[in-house]
mmCIF file of the N, C-alpha and C atoms, coordinates in Angstrom:
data_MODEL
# 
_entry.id   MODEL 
# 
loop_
_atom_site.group_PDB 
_atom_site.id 
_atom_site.type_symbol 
_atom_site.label_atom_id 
_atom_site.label_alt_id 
_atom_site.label_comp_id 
_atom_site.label_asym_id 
_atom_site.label_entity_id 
_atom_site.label_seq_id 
_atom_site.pdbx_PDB_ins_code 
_atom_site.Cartn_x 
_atom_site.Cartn_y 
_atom_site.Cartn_z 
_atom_site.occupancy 
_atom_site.B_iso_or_equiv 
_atom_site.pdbx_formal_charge 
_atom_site.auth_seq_id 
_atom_site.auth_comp_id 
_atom_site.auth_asym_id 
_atom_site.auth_atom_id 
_atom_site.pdbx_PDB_model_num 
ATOM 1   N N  . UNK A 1 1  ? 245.990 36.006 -23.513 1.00 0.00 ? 1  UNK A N  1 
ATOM 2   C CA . UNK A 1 1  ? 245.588 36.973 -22.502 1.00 0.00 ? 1  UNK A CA 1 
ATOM 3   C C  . UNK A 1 1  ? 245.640 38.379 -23.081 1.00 0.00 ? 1  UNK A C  1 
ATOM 4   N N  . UNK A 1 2  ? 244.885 39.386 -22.591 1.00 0.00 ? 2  UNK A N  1 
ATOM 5   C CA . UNK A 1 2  ? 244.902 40.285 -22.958 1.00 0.00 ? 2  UNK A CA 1 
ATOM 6   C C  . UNK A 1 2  ? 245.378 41.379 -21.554 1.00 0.00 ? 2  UNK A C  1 
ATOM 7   N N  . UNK A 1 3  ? 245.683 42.921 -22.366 1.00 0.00 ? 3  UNK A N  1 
ATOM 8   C CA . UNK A 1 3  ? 246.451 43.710 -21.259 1.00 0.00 ? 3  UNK A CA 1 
ATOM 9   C C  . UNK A 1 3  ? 244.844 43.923 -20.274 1.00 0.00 ? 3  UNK A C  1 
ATOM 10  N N  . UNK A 1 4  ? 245.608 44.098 -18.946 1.00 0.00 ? 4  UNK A N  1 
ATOM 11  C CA . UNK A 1 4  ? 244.317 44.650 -17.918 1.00 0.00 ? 4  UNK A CA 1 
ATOM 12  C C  . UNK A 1 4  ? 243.622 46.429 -18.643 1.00 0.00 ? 4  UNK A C  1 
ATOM 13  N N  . UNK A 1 5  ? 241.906 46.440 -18.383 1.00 0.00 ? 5  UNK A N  1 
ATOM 14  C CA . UNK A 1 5  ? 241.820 47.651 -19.039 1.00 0.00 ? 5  UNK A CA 1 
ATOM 15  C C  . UNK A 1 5  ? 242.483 48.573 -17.259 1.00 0.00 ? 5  UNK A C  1 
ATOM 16  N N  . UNK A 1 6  ? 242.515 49.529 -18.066 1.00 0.00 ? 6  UNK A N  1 
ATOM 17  C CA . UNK A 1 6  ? 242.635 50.822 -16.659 1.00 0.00 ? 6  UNK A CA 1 
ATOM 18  C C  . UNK A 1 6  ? 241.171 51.470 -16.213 1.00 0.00 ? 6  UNK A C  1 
ATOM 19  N N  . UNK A 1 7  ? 241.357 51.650 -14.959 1.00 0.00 ? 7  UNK A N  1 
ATOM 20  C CA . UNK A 1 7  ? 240.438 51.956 -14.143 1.00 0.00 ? 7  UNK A CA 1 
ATOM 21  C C  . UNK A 1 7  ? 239.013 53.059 -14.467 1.00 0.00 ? 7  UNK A C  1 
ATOM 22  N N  . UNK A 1 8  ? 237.821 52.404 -14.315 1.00 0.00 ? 8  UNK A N  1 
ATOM 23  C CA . UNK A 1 8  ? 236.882 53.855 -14.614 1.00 0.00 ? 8  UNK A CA 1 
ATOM 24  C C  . UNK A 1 8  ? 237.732 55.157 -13.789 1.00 0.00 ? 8  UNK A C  1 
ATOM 25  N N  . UNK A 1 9  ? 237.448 56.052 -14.397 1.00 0.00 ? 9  UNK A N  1 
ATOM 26  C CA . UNK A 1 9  ? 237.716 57.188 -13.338 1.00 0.00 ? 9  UNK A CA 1 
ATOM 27  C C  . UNK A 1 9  ? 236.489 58.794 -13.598 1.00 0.00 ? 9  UNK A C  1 
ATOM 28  N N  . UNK A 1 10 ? 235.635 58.708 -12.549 1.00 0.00 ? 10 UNK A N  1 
ATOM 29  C CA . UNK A 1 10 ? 234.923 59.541 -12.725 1.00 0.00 ? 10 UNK A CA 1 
ATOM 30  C C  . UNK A 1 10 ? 235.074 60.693 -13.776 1.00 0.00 ? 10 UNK A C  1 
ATOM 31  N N  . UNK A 1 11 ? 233.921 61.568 -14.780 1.00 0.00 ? 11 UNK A N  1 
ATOM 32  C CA . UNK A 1 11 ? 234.484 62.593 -15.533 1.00 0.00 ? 11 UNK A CA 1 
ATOM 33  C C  . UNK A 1 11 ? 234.669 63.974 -14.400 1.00 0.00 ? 11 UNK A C  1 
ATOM 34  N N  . UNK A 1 12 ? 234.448 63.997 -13.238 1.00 0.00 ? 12 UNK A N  1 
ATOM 35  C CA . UNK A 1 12 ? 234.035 65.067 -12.230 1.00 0.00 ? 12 UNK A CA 1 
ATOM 36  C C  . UNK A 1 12 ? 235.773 65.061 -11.684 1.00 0.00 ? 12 UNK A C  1 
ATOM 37  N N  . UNK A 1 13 ? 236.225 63.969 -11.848 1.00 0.00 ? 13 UNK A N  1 
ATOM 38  C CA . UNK A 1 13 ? 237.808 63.991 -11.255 1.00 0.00 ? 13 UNK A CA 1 
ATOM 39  C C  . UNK A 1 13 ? 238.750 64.037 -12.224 1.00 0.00 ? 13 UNK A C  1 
ATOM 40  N N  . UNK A 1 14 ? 238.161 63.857 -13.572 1.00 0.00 ? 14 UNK A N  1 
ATOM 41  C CA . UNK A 1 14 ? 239.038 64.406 -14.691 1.00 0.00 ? 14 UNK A CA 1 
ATOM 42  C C  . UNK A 1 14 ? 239.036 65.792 -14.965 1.00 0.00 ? 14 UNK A C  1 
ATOM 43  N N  . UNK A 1 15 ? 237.800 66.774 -14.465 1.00 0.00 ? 15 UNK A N  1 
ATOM 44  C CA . UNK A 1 15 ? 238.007 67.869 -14.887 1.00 0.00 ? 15 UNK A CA 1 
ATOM 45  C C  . UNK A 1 15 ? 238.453 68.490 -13.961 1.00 0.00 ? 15 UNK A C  1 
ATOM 46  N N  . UNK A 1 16 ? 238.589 67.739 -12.585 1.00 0.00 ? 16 UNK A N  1 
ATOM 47  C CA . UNK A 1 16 ? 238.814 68.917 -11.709 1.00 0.00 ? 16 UNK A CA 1 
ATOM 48  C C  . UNK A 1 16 ? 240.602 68.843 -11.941 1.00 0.00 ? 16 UNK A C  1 
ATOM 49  N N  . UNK A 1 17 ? 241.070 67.887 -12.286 1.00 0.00 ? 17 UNK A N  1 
ATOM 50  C CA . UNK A 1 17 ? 242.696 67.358 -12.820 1.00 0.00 ? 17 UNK A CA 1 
ATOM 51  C C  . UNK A 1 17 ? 242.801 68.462 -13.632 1.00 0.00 ? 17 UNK A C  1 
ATOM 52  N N  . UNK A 1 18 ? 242.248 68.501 -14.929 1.00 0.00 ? 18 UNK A N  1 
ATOM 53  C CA . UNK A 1 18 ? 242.649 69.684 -15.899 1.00 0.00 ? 18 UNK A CA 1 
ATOM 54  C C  . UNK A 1 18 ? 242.695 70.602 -15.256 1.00 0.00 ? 18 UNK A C  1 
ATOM 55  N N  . UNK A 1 19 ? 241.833 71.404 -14.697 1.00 0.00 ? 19 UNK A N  1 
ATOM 56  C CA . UNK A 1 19 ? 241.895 72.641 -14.161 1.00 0.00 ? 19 UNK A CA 1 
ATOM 57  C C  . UNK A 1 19 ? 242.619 73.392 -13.266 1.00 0.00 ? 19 UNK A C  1 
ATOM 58  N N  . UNK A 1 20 ? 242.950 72.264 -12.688 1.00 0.00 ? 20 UNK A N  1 
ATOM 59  C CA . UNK A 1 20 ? 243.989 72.532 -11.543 1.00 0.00 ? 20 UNK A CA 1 
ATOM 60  C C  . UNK A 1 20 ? 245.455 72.421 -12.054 1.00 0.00 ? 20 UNK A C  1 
ATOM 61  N N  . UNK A 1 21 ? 245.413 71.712 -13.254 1.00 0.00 ? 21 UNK A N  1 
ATOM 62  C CA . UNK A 1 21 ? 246.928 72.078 -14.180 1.00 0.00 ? 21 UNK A CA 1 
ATOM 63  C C  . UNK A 1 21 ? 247.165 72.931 -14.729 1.00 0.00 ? 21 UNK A C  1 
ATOM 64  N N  . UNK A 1 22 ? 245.674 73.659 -15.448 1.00 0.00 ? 22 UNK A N  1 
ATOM 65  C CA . UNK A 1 22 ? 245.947 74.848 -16.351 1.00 0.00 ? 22 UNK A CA 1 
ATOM 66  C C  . UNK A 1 22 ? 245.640 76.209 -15.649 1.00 0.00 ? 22 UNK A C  1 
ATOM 67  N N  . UNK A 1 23 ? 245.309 75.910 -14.459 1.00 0.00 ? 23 UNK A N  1 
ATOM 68  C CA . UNK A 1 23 ? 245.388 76.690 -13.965 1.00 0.00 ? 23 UNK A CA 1 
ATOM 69  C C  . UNK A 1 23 ? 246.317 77.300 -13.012 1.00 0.00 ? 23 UNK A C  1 
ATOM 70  N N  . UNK A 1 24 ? 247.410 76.583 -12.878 1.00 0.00 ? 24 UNK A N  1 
ATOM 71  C CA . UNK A 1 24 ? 248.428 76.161 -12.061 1.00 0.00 ? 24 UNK A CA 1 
ATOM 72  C C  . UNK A 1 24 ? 249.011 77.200 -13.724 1.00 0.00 ? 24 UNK A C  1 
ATOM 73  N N  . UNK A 1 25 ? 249.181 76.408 -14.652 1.00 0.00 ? 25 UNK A N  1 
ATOM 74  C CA . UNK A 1 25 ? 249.985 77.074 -15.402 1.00 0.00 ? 25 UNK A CA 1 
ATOM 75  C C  . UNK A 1 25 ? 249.416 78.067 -15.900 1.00 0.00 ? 25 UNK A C  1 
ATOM 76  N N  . UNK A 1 26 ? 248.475 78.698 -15.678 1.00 0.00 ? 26 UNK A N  1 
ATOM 77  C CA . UNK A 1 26 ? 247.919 80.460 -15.984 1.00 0.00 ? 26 UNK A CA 1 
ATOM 78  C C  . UNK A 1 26 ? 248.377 80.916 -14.945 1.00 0.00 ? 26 UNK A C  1 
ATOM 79  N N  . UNK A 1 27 ? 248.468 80.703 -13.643 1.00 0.00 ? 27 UNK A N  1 
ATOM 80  C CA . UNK A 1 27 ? 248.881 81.844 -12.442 1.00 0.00 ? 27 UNK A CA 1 
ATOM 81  C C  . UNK A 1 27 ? 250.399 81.856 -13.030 1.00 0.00 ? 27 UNK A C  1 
ATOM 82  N N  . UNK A 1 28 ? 251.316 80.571 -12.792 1.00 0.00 ? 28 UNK A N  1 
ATOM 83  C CA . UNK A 1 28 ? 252.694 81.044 -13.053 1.00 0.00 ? 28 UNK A CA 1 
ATOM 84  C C  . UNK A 1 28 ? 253.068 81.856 -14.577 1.00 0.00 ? 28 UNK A C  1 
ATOM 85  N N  . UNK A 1 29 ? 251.939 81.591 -15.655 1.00 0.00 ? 29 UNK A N  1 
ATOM 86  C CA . UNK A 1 29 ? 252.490 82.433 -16.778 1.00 0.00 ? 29 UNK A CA 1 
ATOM 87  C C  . UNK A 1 29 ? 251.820 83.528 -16.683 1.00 0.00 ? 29 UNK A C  1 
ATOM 88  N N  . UNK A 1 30 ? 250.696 84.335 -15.954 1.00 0.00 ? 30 UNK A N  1 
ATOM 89  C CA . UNK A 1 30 ? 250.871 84.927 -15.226 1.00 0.00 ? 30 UNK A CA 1 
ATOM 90  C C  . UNK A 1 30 ? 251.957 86.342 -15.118 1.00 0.00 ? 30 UNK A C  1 
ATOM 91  N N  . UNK A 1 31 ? 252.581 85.577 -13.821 1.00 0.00 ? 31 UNK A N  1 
ATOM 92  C CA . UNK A 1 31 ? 253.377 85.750 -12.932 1.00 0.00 ? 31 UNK A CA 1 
ATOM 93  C C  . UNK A 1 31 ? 254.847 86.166 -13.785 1.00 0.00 ? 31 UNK A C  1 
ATOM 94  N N  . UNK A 1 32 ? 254.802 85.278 -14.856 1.00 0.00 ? 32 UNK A N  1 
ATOM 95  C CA . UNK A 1 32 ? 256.174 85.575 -15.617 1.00 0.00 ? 32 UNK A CA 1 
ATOM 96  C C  . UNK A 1 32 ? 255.965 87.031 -16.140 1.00 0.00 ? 32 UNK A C  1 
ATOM 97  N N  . UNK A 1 33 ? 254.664 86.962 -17.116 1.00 0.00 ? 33 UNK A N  1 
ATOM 98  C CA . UNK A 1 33 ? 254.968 88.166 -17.508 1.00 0.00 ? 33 UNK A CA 1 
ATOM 99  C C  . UNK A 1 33 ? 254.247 89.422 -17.273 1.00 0.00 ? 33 UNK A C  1 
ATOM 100 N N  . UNK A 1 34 ? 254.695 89.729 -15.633 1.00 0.00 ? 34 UNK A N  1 
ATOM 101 C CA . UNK A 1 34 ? 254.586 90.686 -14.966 1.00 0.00 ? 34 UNK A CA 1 
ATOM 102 C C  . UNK A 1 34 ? 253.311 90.997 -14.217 1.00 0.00 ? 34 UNK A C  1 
ATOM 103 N N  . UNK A 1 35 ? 252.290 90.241 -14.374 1.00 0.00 ? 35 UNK A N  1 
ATOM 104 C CA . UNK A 1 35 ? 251.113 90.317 -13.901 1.00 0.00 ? 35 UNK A CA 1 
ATOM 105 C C  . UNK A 1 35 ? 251.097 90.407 -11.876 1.00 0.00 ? 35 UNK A C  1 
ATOM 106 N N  . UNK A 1 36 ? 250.407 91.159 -11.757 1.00 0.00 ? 36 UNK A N  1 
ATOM 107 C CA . UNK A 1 36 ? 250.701 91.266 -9.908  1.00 0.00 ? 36 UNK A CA 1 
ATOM 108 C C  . UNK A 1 36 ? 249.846 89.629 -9.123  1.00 0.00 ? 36 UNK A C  1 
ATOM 109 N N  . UNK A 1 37 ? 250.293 89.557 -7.884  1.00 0.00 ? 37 UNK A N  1 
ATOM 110 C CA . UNK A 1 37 ? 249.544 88.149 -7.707  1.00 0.00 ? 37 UNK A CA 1 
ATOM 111 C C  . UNK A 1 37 ? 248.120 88.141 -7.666  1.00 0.00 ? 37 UNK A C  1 
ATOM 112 N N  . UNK A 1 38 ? 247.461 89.053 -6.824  1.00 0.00 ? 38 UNK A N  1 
ATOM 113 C CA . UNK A 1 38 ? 246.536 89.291 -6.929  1.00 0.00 ? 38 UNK A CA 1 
ATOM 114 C C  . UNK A 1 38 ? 245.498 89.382 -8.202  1.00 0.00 ? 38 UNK A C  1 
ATOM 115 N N  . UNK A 1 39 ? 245.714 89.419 -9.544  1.00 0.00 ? 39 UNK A N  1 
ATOM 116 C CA . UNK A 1 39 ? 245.307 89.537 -10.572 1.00 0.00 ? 39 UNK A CA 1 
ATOM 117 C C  . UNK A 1 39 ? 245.559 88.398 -11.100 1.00 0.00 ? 39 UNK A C  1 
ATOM 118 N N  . UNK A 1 40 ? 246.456 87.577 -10.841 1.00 0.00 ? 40 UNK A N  1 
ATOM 119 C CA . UNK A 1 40 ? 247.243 86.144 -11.449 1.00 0.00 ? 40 UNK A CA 1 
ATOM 120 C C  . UNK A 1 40 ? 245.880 85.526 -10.624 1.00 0.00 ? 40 UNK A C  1 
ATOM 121 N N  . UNK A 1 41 ? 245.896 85.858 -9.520  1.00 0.00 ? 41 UNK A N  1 
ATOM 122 C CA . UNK A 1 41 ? 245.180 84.178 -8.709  1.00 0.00 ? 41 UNK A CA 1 
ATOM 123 C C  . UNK A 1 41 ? 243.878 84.920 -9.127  1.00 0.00 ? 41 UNK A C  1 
ATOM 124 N N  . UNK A 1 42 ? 243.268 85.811 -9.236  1.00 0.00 ? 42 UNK A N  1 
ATOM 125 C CA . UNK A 1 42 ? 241.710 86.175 -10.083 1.00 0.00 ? 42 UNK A CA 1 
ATOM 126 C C  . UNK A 1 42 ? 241.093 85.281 -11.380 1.00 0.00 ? 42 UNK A C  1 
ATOM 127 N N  . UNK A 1 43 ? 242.224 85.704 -12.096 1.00 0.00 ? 43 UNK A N  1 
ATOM 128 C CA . UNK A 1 43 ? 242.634 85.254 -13.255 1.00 0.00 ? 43 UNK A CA 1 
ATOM 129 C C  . UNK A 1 43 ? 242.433 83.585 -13.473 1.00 0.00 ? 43 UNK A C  1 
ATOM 130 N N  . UNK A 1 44 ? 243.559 83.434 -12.799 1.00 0.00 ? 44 UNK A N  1 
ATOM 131 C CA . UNK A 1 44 ? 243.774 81.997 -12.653 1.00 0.00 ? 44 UNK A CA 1 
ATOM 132 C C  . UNK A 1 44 ? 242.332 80.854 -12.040 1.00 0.00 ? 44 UNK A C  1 
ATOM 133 N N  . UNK A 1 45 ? 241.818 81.860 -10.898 1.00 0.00 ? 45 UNK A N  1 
ATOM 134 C CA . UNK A 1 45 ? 240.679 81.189 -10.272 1.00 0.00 ? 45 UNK A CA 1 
ATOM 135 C C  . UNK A 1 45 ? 239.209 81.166 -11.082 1.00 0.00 ? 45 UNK A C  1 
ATOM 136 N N  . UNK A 1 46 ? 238.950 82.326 -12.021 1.00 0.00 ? 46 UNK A N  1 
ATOM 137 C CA . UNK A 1 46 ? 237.914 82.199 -13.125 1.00 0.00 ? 46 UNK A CA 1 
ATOM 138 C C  . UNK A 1 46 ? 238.296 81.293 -13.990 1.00 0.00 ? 46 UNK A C  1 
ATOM 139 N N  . UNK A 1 47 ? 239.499 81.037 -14.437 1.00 0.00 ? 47 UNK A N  1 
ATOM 140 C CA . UNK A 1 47 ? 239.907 80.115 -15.496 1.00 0.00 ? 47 UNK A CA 1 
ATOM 141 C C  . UNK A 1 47 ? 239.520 78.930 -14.725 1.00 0.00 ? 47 UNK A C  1 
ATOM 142 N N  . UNK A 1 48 ? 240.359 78.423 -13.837 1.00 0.00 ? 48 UNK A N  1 
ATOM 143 C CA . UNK A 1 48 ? 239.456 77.068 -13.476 1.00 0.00 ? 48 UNK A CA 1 
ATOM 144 C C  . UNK A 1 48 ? 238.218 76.704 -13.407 1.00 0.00 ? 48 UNK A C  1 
ATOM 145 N N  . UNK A 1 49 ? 237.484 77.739 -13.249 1.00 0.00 ? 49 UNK A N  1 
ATOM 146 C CA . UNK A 1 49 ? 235.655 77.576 -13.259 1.00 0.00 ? 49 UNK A CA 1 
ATOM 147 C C  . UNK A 1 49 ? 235.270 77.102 -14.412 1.00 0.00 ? 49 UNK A C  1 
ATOM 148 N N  . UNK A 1 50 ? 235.945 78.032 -15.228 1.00 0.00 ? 50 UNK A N  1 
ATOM 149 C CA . UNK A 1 50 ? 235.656 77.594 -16.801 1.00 0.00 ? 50 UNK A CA 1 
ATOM 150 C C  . UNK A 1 50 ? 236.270 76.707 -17.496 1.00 0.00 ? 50 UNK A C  1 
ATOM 151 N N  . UNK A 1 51 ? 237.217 76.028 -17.298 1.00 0.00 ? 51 UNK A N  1 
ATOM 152 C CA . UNK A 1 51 ? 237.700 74.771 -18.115 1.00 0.00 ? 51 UNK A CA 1 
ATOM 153 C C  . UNK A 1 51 ? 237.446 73.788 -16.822 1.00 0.00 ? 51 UNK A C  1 
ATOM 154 N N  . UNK A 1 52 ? 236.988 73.608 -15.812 1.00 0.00 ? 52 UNK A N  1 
ATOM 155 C CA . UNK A 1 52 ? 236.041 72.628 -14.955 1.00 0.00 ? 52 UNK A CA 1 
ATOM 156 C C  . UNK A 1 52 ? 235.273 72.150 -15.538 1.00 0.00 ? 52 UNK A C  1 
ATOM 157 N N  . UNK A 1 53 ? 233.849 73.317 -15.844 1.00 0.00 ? 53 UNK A N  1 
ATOM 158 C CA . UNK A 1 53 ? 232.850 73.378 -16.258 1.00 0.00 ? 53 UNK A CA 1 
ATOM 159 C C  . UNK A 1 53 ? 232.789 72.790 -18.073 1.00 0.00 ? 53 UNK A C  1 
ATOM 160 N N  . UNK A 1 54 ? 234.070 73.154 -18.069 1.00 0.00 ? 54 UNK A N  1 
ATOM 161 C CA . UNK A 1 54 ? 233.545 72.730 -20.061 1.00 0.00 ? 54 UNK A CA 1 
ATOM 162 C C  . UNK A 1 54 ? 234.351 71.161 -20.036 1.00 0.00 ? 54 UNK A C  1 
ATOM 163 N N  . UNK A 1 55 ? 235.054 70.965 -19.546 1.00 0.00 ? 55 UNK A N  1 
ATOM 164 C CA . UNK A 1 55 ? 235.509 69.457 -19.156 1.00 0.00 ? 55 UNK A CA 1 
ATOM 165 C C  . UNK A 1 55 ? 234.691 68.933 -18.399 1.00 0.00 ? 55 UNK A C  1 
ATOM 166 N N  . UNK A 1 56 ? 233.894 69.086 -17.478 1.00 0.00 ? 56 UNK A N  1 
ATOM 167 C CA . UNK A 1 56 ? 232.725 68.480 -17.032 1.00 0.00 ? 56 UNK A CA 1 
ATOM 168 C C  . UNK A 1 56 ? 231.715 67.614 -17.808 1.00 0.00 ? 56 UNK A C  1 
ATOM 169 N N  . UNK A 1 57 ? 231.306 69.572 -18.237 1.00 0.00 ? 57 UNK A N  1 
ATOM 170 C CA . UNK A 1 57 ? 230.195 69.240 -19.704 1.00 0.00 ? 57 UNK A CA 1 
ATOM 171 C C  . UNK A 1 57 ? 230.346 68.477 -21.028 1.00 0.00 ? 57 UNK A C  1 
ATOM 172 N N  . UNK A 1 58 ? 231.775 68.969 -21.550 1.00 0.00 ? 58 UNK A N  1 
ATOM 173 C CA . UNK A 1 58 ? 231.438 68.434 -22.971 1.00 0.00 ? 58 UNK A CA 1 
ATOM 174 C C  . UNK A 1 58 ? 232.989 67.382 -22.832 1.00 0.00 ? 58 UNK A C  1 
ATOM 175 N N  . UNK A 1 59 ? 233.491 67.167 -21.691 1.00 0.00 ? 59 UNK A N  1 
ATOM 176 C CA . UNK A 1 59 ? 234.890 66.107 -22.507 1.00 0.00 ? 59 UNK A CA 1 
ATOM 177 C C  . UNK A 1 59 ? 234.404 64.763 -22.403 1.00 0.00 ? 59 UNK A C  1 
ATOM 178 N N  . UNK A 1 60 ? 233.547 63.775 -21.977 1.00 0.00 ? 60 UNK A N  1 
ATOM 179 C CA . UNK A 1 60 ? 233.334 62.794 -21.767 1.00 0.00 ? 60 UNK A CA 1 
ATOM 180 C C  . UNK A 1 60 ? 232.712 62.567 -23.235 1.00 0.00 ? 60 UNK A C  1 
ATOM 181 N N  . UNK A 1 61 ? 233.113 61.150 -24.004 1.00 0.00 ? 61 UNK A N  1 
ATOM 182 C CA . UNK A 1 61 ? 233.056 60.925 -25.212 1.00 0.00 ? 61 UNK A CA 1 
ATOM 183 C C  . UNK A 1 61 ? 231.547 60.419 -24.431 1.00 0.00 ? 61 UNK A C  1 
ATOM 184 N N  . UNK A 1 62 ? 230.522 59.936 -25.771 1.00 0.00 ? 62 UNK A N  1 
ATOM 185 C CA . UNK A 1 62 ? 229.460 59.452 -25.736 1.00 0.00 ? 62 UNK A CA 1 
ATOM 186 C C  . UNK A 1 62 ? 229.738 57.891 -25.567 1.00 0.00 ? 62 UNK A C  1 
ATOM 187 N N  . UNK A 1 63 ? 228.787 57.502 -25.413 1.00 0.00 ? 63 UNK A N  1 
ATOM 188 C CA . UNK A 1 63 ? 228.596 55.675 -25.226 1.00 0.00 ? 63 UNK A CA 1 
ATOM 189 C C  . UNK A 1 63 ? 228.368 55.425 -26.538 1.00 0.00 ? 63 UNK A C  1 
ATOM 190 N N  . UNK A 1 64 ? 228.910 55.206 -27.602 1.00 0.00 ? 64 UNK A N  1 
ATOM 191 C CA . UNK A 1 64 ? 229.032 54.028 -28.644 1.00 0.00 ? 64 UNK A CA 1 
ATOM 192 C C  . UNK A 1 64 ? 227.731 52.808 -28.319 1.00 0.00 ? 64 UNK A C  1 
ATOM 193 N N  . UNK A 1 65 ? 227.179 52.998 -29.017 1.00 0.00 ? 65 UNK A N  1 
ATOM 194 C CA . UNK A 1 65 ? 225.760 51.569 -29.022 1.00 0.00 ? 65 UNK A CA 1 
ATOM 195 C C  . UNK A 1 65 ? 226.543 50.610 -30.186 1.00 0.00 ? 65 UNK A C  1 
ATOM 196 N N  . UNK A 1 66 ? 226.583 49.097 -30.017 1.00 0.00 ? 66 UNK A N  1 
ATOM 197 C CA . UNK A 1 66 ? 226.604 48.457 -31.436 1.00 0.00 ? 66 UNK A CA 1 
ATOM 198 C C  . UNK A 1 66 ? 225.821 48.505 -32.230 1.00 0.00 ? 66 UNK A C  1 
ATOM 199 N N  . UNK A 1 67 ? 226.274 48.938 -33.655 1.00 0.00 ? 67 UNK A N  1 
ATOM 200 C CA . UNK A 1 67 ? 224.907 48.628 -34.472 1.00 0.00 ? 67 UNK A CA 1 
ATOM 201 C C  . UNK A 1 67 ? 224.420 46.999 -34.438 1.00 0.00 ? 67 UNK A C  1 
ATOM 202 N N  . UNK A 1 68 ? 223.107 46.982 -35.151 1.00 0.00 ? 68 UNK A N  1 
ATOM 203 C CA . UNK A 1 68 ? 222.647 46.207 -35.261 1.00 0.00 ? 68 UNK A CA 1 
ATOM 204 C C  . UNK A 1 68 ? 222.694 45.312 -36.607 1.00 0.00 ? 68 UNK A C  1 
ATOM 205 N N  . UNK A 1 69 ? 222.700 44.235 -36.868 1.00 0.00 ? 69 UNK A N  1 
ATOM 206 C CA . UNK A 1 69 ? 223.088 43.732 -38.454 1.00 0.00 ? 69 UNK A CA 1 
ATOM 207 C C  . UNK A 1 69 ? 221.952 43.444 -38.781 1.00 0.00 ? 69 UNK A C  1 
ATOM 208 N N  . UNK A 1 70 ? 221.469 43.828 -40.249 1.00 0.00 ? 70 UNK A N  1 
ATOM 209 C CA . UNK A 1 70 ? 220.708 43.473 -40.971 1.00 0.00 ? 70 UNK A CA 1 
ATOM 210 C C  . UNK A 1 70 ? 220.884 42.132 -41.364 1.00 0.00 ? 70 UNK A C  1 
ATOM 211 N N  . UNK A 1 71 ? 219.265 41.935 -41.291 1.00 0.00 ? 71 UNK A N  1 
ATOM 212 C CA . UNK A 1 71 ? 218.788 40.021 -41.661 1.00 0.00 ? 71 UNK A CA 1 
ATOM 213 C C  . UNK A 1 71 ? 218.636 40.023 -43.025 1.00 0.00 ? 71 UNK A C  1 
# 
């Protein structure tokens, strides 16, 4: 027997995962070093657009084709 694979999981719910982590951790680092909130959650809220968008676009590996064997 072999292990069960793990679940498809959309690439649209993987990026929105990243973003909402690193962006979670840009407001609080941020916040540490001295930044006002208002500028943290600006900050923080363009950053998620942009690592959404590039995890959207470019993190999903390609589909692998088998080659074909020569006769």
């Amino acid at each position: 027997m072999h292990p069960p694979r793990p679940p498809s999981i959309d690439q649209g719910v993987i990026a929105v995962i990243w973003a909402v982590g690193l962006g979670i951790y840009i407001y609080f680092g941020l916040l540490a070093v001295g930044a006002s909130g208002a500028t943290a959650i600006v900050i923080s809220l363009v950053s998620f657009a942009g690592i959404w968008l590039l995890v959207r676009l470019r993190g999903e590996e390609p589909v692998r084709r088998p080659r074909r064997r020569r006769s």
